[in-house]
BARO-832108 format. One record per residue (C-alpha): residue number from 1; residue in one letter; chain; x negated, y negated, z. Coordinates in nm, 3 decimals. Example, Ala and Ser with C-alpha at 12.3 -4.5 7.8 and 13.67 -1.06 7.14 Angstrom:
BEGIN
i | aa | ch | east | north | up
1 | a | A | -1.230 | 0.450 | 0.780
2 | s | A | -1.367 | 0.106 | 0.714
END
This chain:
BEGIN
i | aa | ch | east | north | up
1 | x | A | 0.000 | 0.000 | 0.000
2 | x | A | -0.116 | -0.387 | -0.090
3 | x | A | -0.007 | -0.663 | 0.123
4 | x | A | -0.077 | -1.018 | -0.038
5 | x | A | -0.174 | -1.340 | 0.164
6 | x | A | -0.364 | -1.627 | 0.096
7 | x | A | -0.384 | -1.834 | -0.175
8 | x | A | -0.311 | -2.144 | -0.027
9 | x | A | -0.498 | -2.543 | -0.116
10 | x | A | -0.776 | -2.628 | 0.080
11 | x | A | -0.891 | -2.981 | -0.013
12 | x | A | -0.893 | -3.003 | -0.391
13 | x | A | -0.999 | -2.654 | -0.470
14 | x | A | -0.749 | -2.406 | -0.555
15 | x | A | -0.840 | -2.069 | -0.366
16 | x | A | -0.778 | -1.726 | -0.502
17 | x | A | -0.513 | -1.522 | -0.264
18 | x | A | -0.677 | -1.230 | -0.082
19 | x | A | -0.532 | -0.867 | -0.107
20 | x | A | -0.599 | -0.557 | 0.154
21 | x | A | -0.551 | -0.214 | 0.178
22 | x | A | -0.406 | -0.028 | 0.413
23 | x | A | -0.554 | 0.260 | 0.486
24 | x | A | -0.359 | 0.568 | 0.465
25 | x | A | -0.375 | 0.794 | 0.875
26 | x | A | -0.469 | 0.487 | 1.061
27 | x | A | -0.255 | 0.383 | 1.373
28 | x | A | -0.363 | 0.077 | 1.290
29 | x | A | -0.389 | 0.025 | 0.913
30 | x | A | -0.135 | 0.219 | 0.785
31 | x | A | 0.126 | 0.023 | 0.633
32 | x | A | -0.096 | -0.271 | 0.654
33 | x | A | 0.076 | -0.444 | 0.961
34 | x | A | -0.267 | -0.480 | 1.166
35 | x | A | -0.491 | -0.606 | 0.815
36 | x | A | -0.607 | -0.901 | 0.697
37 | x | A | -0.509 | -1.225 | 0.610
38 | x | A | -0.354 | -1.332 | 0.957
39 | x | A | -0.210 | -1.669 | 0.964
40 | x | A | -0.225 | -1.779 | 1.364
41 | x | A | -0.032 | -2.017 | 1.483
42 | x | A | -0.123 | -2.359 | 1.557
43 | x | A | -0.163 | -2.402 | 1.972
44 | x | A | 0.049 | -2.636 | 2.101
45 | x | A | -0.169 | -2.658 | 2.447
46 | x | A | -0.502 | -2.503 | 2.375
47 | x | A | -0.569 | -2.184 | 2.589
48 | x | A | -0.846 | -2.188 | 2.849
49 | x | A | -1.072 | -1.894 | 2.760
50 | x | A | -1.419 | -1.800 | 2.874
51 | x | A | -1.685 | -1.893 | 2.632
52 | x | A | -1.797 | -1.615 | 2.388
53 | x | A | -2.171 | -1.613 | 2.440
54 | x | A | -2.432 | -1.578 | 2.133
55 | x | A | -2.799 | -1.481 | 2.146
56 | x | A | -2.870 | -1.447 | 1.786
57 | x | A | -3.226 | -1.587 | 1.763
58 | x | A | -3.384 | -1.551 | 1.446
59 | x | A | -3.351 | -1.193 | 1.266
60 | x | A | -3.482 | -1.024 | 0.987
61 | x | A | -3.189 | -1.030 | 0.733
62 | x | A | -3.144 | -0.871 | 0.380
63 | x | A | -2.966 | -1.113 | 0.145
64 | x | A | -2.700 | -0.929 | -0.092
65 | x | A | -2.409 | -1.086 | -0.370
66 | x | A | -2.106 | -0.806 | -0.441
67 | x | A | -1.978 | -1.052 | -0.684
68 | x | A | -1.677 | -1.081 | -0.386
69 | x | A | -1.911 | -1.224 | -0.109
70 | x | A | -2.262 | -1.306 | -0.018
71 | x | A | -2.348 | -1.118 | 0.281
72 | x | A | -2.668 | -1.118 | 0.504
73 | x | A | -2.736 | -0.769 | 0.693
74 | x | A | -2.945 | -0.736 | 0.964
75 | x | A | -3.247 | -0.495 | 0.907
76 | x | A | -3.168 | -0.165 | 1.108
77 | x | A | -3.537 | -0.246 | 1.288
78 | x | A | -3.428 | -0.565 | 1.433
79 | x | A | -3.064 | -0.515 | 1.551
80 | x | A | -3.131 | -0.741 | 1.886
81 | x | A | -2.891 | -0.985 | 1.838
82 | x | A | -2.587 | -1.007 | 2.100
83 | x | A | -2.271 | -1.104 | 2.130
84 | x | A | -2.050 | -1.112 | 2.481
85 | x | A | -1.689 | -1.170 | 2.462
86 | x | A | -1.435 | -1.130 | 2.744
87 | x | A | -1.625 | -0.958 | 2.954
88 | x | A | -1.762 | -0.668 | 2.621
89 | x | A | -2.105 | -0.674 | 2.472
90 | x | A | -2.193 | -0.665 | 2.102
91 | x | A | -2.477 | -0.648 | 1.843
92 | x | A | -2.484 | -0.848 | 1.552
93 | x | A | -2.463 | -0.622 | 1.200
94 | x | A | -2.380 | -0.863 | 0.920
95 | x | A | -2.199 | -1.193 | 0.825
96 | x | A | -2.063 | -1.242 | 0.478
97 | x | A | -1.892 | -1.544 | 0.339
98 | x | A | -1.511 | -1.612 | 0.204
99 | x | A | -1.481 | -1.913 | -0.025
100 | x | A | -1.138 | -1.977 | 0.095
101 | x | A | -1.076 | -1.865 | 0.470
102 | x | A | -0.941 | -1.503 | 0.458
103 | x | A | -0.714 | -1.618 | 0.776
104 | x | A | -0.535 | -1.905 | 0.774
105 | x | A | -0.410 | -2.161 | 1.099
106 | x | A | -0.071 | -2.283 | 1.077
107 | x | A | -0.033 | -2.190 | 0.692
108 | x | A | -0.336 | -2.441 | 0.644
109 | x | A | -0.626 | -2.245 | 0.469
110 | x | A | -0.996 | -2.403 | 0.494
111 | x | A | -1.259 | -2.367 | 0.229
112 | x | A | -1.503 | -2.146 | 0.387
113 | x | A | -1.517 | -1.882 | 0.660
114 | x | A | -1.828 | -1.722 | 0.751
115 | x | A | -1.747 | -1.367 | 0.960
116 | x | A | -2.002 | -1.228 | 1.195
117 | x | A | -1.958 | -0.844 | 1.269
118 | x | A | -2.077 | -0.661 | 1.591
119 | x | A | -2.005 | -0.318 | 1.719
120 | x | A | -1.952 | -0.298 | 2.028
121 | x | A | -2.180 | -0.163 | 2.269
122 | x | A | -2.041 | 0.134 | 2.457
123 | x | A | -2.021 | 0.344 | 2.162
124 | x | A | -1.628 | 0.307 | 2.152
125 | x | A | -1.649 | 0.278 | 1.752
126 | x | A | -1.514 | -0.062 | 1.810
127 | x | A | -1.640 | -0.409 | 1.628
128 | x | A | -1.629 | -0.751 | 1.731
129 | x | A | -1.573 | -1.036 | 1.412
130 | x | A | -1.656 | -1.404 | 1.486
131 | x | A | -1.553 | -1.574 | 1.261
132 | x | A | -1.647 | -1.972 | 1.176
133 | x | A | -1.396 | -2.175 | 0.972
134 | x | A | -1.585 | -2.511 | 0.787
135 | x | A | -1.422 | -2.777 | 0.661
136 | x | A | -1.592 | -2.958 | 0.359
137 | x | A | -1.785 | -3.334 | 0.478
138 | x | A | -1.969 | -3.536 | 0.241
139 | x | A | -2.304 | -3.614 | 0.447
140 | x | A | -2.245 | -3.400 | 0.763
141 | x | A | -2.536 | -3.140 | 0.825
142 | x | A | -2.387 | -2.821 | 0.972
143 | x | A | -2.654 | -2.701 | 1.227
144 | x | A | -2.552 | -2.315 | 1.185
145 | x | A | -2.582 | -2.335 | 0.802
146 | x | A | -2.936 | -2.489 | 0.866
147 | x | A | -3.078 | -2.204 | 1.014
148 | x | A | -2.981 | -1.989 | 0.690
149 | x | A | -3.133 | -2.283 | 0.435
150 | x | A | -3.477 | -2.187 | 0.608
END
């Protein structure tokens, strides 16, 4: 089964809608009901959460384009970078790049989302995605996207 999303206008660049898959004896992907795109609601009162903590420091990355993302992997030899969220710990894998948010907040869609994938630590089979939503700025240096241009 498909389920379609996406495909909204972020700024003046018209952004191709995403598609997923569900995936066929999965609790939670078949039918697609737990897949992406999500579009989250807009908070009203911002919720009070503790801060996910990052300790990336610099790691050895291979650089790959599917045609569908760019994606830097972290070399199996240096897989020291950490992630704690609510209380779980994680190690950094990969991040890849959508050119139009997969997600969207309130039905708005933003040009680029940059998703950072951990699994989990205790060897639940789990993952952890952070993912960054940019907007586009004229002269505004982004400080994460810095530390890739090096």
């Amino acid at each position: 089964k498909e389920k379609k999303g996406g495909g909204g206008r972020a700024g003046p660049h018209r952004i191709a809608p995403h598609r997923t898959v569900a995936i066929q004896g999965s609790s939670s992907c078949d039918g697609g009901g737990m897949q992406s795109p999500v579009d989250l609601p807009k908070c009203a009162v911002p919720e009070v959460r503790e801060a996910i903590r990052l300790a990336w420091g610099r790691r050895a990355v291979s650089l790959s384009n599917s045609g569908k993302t760019v994606q830097l992997t972290v070399r199996a030899d240096d897989l020291q970078g950490r992630m704690n969220a609510n209380g779980l710990a994680y190690t950094l894998l990969q991040c890849h790049f959508h050119w139009g948010s997969e997600h969207t907040i309130g039905g708005e869609q933003r040009p680029l989302c940059i998703h950072c994938v951990h699994r989990r630590d205790d060897d639940s089979g789990r993952f952890g995605v952070l993912g960054i939503l940019f907007a586009v700025a004229e002269a505004s240096p982004n400080s994460f996207l810095a530390l890739i241009e090096e």
